[in-house]
C-alpha positions in Angstrom: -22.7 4.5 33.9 -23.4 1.4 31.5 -26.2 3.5 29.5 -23.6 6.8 29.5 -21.0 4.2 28.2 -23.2 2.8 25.7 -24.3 6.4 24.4 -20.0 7.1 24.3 -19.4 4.5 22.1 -21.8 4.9 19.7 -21.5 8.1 19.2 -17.4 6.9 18.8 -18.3 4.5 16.1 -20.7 7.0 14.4 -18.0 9.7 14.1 -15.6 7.2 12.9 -17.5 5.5 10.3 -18.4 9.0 9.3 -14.7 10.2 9.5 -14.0 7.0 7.3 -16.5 7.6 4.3 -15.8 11.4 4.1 -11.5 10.6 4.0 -13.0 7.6 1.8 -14.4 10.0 -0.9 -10.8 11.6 -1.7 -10.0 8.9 -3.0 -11.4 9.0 -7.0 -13.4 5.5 -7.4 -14.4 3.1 -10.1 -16.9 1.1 -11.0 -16.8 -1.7 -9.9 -17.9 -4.8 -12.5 -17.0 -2.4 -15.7 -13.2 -2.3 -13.9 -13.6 -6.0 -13.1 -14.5 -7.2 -16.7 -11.9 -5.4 -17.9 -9.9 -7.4 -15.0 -11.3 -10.8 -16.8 -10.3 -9.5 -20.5 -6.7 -9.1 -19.4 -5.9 -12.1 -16.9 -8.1 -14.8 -18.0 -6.5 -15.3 -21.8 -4.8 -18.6 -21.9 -4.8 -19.1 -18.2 -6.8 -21.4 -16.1 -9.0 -19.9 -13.9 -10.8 -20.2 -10.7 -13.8 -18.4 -9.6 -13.8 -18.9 -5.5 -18.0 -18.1 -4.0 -19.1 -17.1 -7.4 -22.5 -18.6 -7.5 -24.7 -16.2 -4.5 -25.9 -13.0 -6.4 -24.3 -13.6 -9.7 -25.0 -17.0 -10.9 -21.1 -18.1 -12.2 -21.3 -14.8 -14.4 -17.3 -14.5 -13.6 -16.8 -18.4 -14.4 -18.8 -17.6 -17.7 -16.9 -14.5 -18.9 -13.3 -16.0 -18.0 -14.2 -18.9 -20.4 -15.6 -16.6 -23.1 -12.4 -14.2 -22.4 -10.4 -17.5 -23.4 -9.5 -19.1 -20.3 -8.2 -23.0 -20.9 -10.0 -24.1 -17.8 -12.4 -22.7 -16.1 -13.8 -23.9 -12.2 -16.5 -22.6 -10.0 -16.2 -23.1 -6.4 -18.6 -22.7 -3.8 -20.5 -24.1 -0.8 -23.9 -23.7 -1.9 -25.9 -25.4 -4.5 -26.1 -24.4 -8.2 -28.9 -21.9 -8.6 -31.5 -22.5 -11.9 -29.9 -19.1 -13.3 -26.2 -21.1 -13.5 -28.0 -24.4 -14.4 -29.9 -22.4 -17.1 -26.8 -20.2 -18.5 -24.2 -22.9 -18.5 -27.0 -25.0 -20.8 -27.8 -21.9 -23.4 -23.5 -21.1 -23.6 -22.9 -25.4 -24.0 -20.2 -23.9 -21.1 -17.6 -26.2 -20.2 -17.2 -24.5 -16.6 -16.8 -27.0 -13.9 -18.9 -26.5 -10.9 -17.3 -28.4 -7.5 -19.2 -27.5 -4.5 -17.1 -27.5 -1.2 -15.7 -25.6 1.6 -12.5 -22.9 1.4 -11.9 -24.3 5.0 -11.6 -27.9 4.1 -7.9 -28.8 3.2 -9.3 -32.1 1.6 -11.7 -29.9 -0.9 -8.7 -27.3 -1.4 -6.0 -30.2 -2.5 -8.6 -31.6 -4.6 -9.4 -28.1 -6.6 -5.3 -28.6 -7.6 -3.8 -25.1 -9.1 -5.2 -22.3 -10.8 -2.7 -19.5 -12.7 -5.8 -17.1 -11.5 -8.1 -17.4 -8.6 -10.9 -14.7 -8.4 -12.6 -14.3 -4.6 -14.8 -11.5 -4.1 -17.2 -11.4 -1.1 -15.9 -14.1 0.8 -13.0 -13.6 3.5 -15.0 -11.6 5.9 -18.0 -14.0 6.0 -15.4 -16.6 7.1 -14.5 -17.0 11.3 -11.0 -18.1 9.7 -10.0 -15.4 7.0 -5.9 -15.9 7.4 -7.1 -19.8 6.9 -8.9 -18.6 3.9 -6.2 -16.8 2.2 -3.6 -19.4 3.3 -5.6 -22.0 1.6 -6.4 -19.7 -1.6 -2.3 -19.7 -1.8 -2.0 -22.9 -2.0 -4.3 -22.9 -5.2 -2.6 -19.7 -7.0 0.4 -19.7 -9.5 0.3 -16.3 -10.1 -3.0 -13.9 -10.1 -5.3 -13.6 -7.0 -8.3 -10.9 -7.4 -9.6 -10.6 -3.8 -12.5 -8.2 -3.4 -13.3 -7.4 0.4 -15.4 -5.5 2.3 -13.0 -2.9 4.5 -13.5 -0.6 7.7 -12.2 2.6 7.7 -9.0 3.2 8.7 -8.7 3.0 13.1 -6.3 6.3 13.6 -3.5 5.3 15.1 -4.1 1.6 15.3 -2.5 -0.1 12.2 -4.3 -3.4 10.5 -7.1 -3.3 12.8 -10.0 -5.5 13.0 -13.5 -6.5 14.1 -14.8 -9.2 15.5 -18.6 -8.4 14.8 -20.3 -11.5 16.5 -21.7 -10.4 20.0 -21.0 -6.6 19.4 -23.9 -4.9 21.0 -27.1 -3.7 19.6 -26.3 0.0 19.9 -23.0 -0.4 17.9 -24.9 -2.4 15.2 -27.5 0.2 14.6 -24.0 2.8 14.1 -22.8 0.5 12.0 -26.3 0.4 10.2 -26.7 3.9 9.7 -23.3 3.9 8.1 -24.7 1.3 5.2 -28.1 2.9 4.8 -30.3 0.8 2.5 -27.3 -1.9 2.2 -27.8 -2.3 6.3 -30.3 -5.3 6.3 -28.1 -7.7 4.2 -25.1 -8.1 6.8 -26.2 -10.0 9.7 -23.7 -9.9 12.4 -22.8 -6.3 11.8 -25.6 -4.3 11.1 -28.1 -6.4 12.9 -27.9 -9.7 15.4 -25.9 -12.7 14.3 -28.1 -14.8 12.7 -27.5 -18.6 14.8 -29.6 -20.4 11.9 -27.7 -24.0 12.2 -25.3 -24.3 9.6 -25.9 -20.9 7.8 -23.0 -19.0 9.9 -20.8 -18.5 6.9 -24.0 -16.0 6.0 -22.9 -13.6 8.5 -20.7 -10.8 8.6 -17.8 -12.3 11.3 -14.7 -10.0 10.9 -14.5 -5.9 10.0 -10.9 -5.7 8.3 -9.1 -2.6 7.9 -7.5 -2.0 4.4 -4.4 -2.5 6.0 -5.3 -5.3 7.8 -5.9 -6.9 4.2 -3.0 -5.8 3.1 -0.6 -7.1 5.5 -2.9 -10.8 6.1 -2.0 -10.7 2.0 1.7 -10.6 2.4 1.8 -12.8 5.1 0.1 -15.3 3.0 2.3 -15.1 0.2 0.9 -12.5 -1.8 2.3 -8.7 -2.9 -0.2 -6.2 -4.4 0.0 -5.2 -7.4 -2.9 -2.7 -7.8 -6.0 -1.6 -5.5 -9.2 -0.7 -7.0 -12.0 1.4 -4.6 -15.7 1.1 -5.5 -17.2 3.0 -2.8 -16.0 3.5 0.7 -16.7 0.1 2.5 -14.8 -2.2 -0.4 -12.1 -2.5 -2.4 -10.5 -5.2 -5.1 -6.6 -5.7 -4.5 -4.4 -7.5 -7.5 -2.4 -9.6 -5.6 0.8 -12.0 -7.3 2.0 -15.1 -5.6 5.3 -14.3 -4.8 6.4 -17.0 -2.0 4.9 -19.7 -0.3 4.8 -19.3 3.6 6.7 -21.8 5.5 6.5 -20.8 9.1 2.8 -21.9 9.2 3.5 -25.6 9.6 1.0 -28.2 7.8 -1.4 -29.8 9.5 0.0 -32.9 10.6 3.5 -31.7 11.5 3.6 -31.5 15.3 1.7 -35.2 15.1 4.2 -36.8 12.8 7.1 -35.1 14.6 6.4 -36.5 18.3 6.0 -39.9 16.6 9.1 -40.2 14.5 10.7 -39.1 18.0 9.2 -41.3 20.0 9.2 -44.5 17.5 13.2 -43.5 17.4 13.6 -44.5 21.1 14.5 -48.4 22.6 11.0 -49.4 24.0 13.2 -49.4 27.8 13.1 -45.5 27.1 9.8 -44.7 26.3 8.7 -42.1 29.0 6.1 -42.5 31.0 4.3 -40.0 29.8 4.0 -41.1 26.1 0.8 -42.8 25.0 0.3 -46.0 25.2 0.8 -48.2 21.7 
């Protein structure tokens, strides 16, 4: 029964993946870095800018056209070190980019970034166990622009802003998933093939499968709307997002600490329950 309900599901999440890229290839596409240079001509004049992961695969090449595009500041954030390309093109351009090296988790290395009137994130959210953490944090450093570029799942009919959690899926739903990304397959551990459990190289995996909707919806209840969505090929799309409110009923770190103090420190020492820790 385990091996009949093994065979089920895969063929499940073959037809669905296949289901997904066919509906998928309705929809006209773009290419992608033409459409997101263009992106960088039009937002980056006269704003400061902040390019969020930009280092892996494209050595601060965002950072470096923002500035040229005539950003007044330009940042690079990102938790791995500078590679010899940046090193080497931020020399030859006598750039003024900034590179801080940090984690989007980390509140601390978020309130010390400050604000940006564009953040640019592509590739990140999904590599992240945390990706409404993500986005929260990457509100808190947006006045107006966020360019989020995301890998997607198709559609799940019927089931609205679904995920999935791709740590411990099994081997025969990996290998659907792999046939779906073809020659792409062996750079997503954790969807396509096992998690890799390297210590402290977890952010490397693929963690979370998000639905466009999914996104879409994690967007606005972050504080975004979307302006415009731009689809490269099936599996990932670019959304234009504004900052149109700042969510208030996630409460700050801290809150529920400070709260039961001030209550506490408000009582006469006779009427401190028993149960209150000892000061």
């Amino acid at each position: 029964m385990k091996a009949l309900t093994s065979r089920a599901g895969r063929l499940l999440a073959g037809a669905w993946l296949t289901g997904g890229r066919a509906l998928a290839r309705r929809t006209p596409s773009v290419d992608r870095w033409e459409n997101r240079y263009r992106l960088i001509e039009r937002l980056a004049p006269g704003s400061s800018f902040l390019d969020l992961g930009g280092m892996w695969g494209v050595d601060g090449e965002v950072a470096f056209r923002a500035e040229r595009a005539g950003a007044t500041k330009v940042v690079l954030f990102d938790g791995m070190d500078p590679t010899p390309e940046f090193e080497s093109k931020h020399r030859d351009a006598g750039s003024g980019v900034t590179y801080v090296q940090g984690d989007l988790h980390d509140p601390v290395d978020i309130e010390a970034l400050g604000t940006f009137t564009v953040v640019w994130c592509a590739g990140i959210v999904y590599h992240s166990p945390n990706p409404y953490l993500q986005l929260h944090h990457i509100r808190a450093l947006t006045e107006r622009w966020l360019l989020l570029g995301s890998e997607v799942i198709p559609e799940v009919p019927g089931v609205e802003n679904a995920c999935i959690f791709h740590p411990g899926r099994s081997q025969p739903s990996q290998r659907a998933f792999a046939r779906a990304y073809g020659d792409r397959a062996p750079t997503y551990p954790g969807m396509t093939h096992p998690f890799d459990e390297t210590p402290l190289q977890g952010y490397a995996n693929m963690w979370w499968g998000l639905s466009p909707s999914a996104l879409g919806s994690m967007l606005r209840y972050s504080g975004f709307a979307v302006r415009e969505q731009f689809r490269y090929q099936w599996s990932f799309r670019d959304y234009l997002a504004e900052a149109v409110s700042t969510p208030d009923f996630v409460p700050p770190l801290g809150f529920s600490r400070e709260r039961g103090r001030a209550r506490l420190a408000a009582l006469d020492p006779s009427d401190r329950p028993g149960w209150a820790p000892q000061v």
